[in-house]
N, C-alpha and C positions, 0 to 999 in steps of 0.2 A: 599315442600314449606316451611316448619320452618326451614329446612336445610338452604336455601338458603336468607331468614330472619336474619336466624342469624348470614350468615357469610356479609351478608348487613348492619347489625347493629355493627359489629365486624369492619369494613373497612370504615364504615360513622365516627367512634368513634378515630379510630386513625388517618383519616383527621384531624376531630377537633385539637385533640393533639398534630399535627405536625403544623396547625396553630400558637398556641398561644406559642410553642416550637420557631416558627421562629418569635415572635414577636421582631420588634427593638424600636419601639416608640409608645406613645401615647399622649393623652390628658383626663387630669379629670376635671370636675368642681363640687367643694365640696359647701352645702348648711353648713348655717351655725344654730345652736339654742343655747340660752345663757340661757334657763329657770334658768338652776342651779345655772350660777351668781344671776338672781333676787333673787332665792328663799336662797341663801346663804347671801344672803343681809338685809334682811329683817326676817329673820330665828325668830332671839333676839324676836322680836314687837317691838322694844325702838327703831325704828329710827324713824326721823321725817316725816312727810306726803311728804315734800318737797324731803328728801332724797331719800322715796320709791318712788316717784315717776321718779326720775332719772333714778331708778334700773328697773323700768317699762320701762321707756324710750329708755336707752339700750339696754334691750333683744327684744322688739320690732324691734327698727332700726337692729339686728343684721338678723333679719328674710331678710332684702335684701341684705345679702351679700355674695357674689357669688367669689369662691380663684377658680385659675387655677392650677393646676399642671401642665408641659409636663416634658415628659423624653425621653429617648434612653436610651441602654441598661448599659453604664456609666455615664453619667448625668443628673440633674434635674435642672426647674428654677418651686418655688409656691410664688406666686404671689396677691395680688386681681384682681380683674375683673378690667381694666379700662374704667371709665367713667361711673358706676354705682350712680345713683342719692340716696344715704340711708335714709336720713330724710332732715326736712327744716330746722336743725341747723347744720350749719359747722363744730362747734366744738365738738356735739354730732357725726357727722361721723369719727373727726379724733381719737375720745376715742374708737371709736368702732372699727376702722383699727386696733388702737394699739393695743386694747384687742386680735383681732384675727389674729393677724401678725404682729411682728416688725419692716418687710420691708420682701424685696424680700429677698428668700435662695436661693441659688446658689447651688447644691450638685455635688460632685463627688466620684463615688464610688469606682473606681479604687486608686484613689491620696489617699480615705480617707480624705480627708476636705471638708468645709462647709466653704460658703460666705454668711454672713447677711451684704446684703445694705440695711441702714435704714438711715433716715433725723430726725434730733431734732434743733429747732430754727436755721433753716434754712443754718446749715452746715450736709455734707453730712458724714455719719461712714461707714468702710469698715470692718466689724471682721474679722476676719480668726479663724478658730479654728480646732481643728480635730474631726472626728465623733465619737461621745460617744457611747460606749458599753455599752448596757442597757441587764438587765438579766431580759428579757422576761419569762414567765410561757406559755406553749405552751398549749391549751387547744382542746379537742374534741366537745366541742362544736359549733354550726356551723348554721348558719342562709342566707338567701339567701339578696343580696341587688344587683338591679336591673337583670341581667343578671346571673351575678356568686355568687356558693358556697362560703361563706365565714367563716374564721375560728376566734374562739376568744384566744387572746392573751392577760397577763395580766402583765401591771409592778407594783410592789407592791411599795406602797404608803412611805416605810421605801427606799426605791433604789433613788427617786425622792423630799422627801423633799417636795411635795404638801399633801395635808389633806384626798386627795380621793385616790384609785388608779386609775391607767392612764387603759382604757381599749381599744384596736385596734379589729379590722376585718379586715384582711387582705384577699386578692385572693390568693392563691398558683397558678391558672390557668393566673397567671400572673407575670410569675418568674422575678420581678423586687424588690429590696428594697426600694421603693419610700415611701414616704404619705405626710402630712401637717406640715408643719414647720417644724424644726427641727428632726422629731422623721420617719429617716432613715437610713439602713443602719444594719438593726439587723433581721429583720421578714424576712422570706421566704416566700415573696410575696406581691404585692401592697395593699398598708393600703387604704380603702374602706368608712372606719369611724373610729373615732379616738374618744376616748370619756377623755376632760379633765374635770377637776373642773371648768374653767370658759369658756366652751364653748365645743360644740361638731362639729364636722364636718361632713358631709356624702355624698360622691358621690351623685349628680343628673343625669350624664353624663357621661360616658364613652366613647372613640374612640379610636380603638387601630388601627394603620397602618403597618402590619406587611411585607406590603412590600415597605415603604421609611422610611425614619429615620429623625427624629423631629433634628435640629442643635441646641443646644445651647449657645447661645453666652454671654461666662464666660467675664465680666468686665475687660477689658485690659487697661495698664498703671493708674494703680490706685495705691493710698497709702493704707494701710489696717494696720490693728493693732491686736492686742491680745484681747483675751475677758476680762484678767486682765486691760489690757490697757482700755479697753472701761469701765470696769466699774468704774475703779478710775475717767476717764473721769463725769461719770453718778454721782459721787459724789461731784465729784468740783462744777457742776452743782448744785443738789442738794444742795450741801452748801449757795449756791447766792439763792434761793429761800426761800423769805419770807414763813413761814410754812411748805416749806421743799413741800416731794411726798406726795400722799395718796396712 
């Protein structure tokens, strides 16, 4: 009988494996939490009640914000949710899109590049760029989020130029290099949760279709530019602006 157990648990196990082995697509939906913006805001004490309340306002609205991922096994489109109602200020939803997305990414992992379609004063920017090599710290430690094992992964804070380091939980049981914005294309396996200084993201949802394949349809007949391009653009800009960004 434990004979026959265990070659049961031996053949249930490498199902599994040939499963997520033939995985071609999916879909995520990542929650979003901004505490660290508030609390990075307000850190000092010297800002004004008005200010901190902004920075309340904020991380609040960002608690309904809902990004999609889908992929296949060379491309990706993340996204936000459409038609998500976030707060009853307009311009507080669109501070908190930008916060947690520039616009749609476009990824392709074979080509090696990356499309951000984003809109500013109501012209639309195509970037193109290629996918940056980030030198990942692989770590053993490992914590579970919804269904699957997940591992932690570290970029350190001197490779990125931001104040925190950047930290991922990727699936290996999901041999794709996907995750949120930007930051694909390096991990051995689908980013789960993503943890930056202003905003963290975390799978709510999972669906993986290992037997159809998600299409994504990469923006055709478009003008597109360089990221240098786009950001001389962002400065022009910026120049015409009374007080400039904050």
């Amino acid at each position: 009988m434990k004979k026959y157990s265990l070659t049961y648990i031996i053949i249930a196990l490498f199902g599994v494996n040939q499963i997520f082995a033939q995985i071609t697509s999916g879909k995520v939906l990542y929650n979003v939490n901004m505490e660290g913006f508030y609390k990075d805001g307000v850190k000092d004490g010297k800002v004004s009640p008005e200010l901190k309340r902004m920075f309340r306002m904020t991380a609040d609205a960002a608690n309904n914000i809902q990004l999609k991922l889908l992929f296949n096994q060379e491309q990706s489109i993340f996204q936000h949710q459409k038609g998500l109602s976030i707060s009853d200020y307009e311009e507080l939803d669109e501070l908190v899109k930008i916060l947690t997305s520039d616009g749609t990414y476009y990824t392709d992992i074979k080509d090696g590049t990356q499309l951000l379609q984003t809109f500013y004063e109501g012209r639309e920017y195509n970037v193109e760029s290629e996918i940056e090599k980030q030198d990942w710290t692989l770590t053993k430690e490992k914590k579970q989020i919804g269904k699957f094992l997940c591992y932690k992964a570290i970029l350190d804070k001197s490779n990125t130029g931001l104040n925190e380091d950047t930290i991922a939980w990727y699936a290996p049981e999901i041999p794709v290099s996907f995750g949120p914005v930007d930051y694909v294309g390096n991990l051995p396996g689908l980013i789960l949760e993503l943890q930056l200084p202003i905003a963290t993201y975390t799978a709510s949802k999972v669906e993986l279709y290992p037997k159809k394949e998600v299409k994504i349809e990469w923006p055709q007949d478009i003008e597109t530019m360089t990221e240098e391009e786009y950001k001389s653009e962002g400065e022009k800009v910026k120049a015409q602006l009374d007080g400039g960004w904050w």
